[in-house]
C-alpha positions in Angstrom: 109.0 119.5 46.9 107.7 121.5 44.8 104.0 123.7 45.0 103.5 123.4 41.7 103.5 121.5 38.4 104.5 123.2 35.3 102.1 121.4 33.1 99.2 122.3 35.5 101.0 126.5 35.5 101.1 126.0 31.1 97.6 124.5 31.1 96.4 127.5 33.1 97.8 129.9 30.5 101.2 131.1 32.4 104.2 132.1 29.6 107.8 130.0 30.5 109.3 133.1 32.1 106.0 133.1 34.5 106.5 129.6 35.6 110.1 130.3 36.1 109.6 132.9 38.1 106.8 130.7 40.1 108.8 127.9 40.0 112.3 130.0 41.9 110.2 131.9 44.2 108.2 128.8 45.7 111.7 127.0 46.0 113.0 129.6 48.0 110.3 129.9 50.3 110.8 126.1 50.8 114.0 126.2 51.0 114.1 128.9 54.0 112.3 126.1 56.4 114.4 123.0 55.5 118.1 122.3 56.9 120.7 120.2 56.5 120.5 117.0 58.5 124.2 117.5 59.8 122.9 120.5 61.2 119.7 118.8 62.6 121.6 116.2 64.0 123.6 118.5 66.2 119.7 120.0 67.4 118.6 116.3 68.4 121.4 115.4 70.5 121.7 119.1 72.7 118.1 118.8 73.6 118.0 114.5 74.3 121.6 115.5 76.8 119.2 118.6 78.4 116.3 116.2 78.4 118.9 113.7 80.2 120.0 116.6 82.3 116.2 117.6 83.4 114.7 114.4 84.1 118.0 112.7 86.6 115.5 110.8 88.6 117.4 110.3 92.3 116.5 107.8 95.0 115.0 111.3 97.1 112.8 112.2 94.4 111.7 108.6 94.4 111.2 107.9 98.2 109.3 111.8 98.9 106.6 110.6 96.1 103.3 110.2 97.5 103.0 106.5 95.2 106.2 105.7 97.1 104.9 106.6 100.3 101.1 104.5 99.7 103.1 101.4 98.6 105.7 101.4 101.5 103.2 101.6 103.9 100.6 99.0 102.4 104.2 97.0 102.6 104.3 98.1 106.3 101.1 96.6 106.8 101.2 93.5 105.0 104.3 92.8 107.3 102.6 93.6 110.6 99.4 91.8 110.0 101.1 88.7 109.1 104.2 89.2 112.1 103.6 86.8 115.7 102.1 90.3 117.1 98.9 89.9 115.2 99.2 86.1 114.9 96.1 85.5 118.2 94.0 88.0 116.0 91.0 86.3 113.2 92.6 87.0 110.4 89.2 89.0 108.6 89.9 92.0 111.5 93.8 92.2 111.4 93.3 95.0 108.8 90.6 96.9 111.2 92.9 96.1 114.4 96.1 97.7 112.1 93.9 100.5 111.6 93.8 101.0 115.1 96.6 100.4 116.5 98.6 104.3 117.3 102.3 104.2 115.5 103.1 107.3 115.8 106.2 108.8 117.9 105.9 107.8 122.0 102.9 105.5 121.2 102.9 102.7 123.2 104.2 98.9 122.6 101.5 97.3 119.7 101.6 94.3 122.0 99.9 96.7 124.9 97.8 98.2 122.5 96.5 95.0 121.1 95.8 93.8 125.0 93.4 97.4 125.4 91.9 96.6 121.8 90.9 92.9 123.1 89.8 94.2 126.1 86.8 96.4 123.7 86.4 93.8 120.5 87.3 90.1 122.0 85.0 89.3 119.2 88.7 90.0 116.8 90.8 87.9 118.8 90.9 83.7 119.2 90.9 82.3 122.1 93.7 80.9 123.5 93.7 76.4 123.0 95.1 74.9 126.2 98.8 73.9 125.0 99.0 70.0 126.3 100.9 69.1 129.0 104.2 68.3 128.1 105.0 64.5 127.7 101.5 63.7 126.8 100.7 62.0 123.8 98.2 63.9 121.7 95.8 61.2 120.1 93.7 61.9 116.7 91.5 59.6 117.0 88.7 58.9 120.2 89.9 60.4 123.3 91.6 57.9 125.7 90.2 56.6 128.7 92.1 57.6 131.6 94.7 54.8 132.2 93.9 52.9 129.2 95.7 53.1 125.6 93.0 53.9 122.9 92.3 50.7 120.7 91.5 51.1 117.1 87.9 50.4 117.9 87.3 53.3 119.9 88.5 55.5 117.1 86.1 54.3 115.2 83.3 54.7 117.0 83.9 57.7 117.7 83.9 59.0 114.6 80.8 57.0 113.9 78.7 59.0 116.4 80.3 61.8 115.1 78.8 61.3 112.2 75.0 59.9 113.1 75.0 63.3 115.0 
């Protein structure tokens, strides 16, 4: 690419020999910053195999990052609050009852942990329903009368009263 334009050097009152002379010298100086692409080719693919070499991203590098390290233990958490352990717990607190449950080395079971933390904030946990007695039939309806099946009728006037309430 040339600097300059002859007709813009002959306009400007430069002889032929000037504007030769222009003309070489600028083309060297041109020339000295360009290479061949066969040349620049070779360049490209040394530093994209050192790039390669530089950045070999192993499963250590991966697991001693502190991004690794946040997500495995939200992960950690999201497994625990949802596992039987925490299952007796309202679920709004299960974060605030992870938070303070001790997992470090020689802690103790969570399940005797969780038994002190209820013992502070029963306001976390649910209470208990009474499981029925086994072989009874459990009726959604009205309530039966002791010794009596429940009729339809009583189901529904049960959940009439319920209602009027």
């Amino acid at each position: 690419m040339a600097i300059f334009k002859r007709s813009v050097l002959k306009d400007k009152g430069l002889t032929d020999e000037q504007i030769d002379y222009l003309m070489t010298e600028s083309n060297r100086a041109l020339a000295a910053d360009y290479m061949p692409k066969s040349d620049l080719q070779a360049q490209i693919d040394a530093a994209v195999d050192a790039a390669k070499a530089d950045t070999q991203i192993t499963d250590e590098m991966i697991q001693g990052s502190d991004a690794y390290k946040a997500i495995q233990s939200e992960l950690d958490k999201v497994r625990a609050i949802n596992s039987e352990d925490y299952a007796g717990i309202k679920p709004k607190f299960r974060e605030q009852v992870y938070g303070m449950i001790d997992r470090s080395e020689g802690a103790a079971a969570v399940a005797e942990q969780l038994a002190e933390i209820q013992k502070g904030y029963s306001e976390y946990f649910t209470e208990a329903a009474p499981a029925p007695a086994p072989n009874t039939p459990v009726y959604s309806g009205a309530q039966p009368k002791p010794g009596a099946v429940p009729t339809p009728e009583d189901a529904v006037k049960s959940r009439i009263s319920e209602l009027w309430k």
